[in-house]
C-alpha positions as CSV (number, residue, x, y, z in Angstrom):
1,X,-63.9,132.2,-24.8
2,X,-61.3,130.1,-22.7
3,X,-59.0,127.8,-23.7
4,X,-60.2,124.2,-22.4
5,X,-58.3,122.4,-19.5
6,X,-57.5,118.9,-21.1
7,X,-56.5,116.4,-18.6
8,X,-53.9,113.9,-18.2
9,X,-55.4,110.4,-16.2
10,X,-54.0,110.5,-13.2
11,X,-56.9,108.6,-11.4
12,X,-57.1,109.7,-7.7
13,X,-60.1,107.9,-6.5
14,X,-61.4,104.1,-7.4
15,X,-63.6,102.5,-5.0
16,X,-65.8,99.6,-4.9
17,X,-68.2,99.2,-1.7
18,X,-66.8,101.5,0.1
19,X,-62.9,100.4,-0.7
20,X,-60.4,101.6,-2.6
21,X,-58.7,99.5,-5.8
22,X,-56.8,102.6,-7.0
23,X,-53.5,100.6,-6.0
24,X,-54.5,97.8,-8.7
25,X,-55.6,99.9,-11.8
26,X,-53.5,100.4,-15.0
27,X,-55.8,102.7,-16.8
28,X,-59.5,103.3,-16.6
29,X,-62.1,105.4,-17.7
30,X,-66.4,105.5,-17.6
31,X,-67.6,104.9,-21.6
32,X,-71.2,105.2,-23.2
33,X,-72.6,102.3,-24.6
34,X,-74.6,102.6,-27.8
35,X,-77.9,102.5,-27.8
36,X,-79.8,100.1,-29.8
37,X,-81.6,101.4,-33.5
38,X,-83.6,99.9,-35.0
39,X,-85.3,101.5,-38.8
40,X,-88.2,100.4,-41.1
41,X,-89.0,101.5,-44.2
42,X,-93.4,101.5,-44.5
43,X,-94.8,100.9,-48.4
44,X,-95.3,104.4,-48.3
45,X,-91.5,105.2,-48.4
46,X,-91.6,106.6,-44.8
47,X,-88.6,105.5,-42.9
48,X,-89.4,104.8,-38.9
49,X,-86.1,104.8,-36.7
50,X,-86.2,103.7,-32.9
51,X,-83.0,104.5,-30.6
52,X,-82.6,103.5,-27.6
53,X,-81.1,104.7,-24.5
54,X,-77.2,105.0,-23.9
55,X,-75.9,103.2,-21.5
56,X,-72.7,103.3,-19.3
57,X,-69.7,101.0,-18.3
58,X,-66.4,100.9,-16.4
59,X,-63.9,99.7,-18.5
60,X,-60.5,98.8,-16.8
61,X,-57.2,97.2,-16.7
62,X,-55.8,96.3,-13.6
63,X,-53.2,93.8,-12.1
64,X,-53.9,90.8,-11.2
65,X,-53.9,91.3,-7.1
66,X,-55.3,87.5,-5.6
67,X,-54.2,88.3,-1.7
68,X,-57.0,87.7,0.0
69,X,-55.7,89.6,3.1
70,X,-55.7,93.2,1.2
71,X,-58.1,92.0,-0.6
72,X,-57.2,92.5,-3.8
73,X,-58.9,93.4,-6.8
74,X,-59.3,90.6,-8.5
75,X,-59.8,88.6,-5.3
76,X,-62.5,91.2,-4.9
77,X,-64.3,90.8,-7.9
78,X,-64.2,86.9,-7.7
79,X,-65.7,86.9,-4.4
80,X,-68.0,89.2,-5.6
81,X,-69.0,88.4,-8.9
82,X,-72.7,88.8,-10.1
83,X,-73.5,91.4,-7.4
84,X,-74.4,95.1,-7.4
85,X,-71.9,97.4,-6.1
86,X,-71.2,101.4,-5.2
87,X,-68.5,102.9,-7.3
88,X,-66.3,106.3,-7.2
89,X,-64.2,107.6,-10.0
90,X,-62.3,110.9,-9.6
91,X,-59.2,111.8,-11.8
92,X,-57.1,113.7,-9.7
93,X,-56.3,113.2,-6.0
94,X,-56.3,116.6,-3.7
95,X,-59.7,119.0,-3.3
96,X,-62.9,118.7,-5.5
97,X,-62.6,120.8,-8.1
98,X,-65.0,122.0,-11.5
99,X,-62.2,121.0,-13.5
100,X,-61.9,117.1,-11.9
101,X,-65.1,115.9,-12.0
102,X,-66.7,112.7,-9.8
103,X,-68.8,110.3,-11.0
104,X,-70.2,107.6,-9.0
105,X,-73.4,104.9,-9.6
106,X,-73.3,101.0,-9.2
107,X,-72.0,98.9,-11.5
108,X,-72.0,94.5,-12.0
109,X,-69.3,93.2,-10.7
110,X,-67.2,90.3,-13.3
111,X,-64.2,88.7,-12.6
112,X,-60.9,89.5,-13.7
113,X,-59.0,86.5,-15.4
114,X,-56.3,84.8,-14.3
115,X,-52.6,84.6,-15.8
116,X,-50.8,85.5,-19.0
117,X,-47.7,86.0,-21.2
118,X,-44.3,85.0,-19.4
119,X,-42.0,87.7,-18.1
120,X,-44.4,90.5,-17.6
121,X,-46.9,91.6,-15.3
122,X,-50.5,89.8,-14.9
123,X,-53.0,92.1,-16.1
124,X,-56.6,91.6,-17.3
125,X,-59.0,93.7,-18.5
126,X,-62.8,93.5,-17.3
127,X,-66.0,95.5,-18.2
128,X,-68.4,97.2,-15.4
129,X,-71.8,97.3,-16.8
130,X,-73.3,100.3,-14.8
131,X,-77.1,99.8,-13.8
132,X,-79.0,102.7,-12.8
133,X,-78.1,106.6,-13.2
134,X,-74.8,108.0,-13.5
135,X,-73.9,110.6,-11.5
136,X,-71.5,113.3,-12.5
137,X,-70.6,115.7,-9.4
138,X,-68.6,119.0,-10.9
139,X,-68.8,121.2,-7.8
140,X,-65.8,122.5,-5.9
């Protein structure tokens, strides 16, 4: 048995139809989103559980980036709020590797908010939900 390769978020790829956001991100990562249970108890003492299926979402942080020219991401996101979009999310930058996986999927674009504590850079934080399948590519 190996020792496992842990890695240090160093995201190399973020895109969003087609363009790249990497630029605006503070941190970000792809979480699961638990499912749903639900349990009954019948008068026979029988306990019934449901679960239902995990879900995924982007979560990020990222400055707040209004140009319009760029654009920026949260220019972006408000012009494109409500609607379905590509993603790609790679952690390292250079050649595909087994070790730096890719996933990639569409996710429902929100918008990022707007302003916040004096003296310090604008940042908000914004959730992805990801519709449809997730998909992890781990070949060099």
């Amino acid at each position: 048995m190996t020792a496992s390769t842990p890695q240090i978020p160093k995201i190399g790829i973020f895109s969003l139809g087609g363009a790249s956001y990497i630029e605006d991100i503070v941190n970000m990562k792809v979480v699961p989103v638990n499912p749903e249970e639900s349990t009954i108890t019948t008068l026979d003492g029988v306990v019934h559980k449901d679960v239902g299926v995990f879900t995924w979402q982007i979560e990020l942080t990222a400055v707040q980036d209004w140009d319009s020219a760029r654009p920026g991401l949260a220019w972006y996101c408000w012009t494109n709020q409500g609607t379905s979009k590509a993603f790609i999310l790679k952690n390292e930058a250079g050649t595909e590797a087994a070790g730096t996986p890719k996933f990639s999927g569409t996710c429902i674009i929100k918008p990022l908010g707007y302003a916040g504590d004096g003296g310090v850079f604008a940042t908000s934080d914004v959730v992805f939900p990801i519709t449809g399948v997730l998909t992890l590519d781990a070949t060099p």
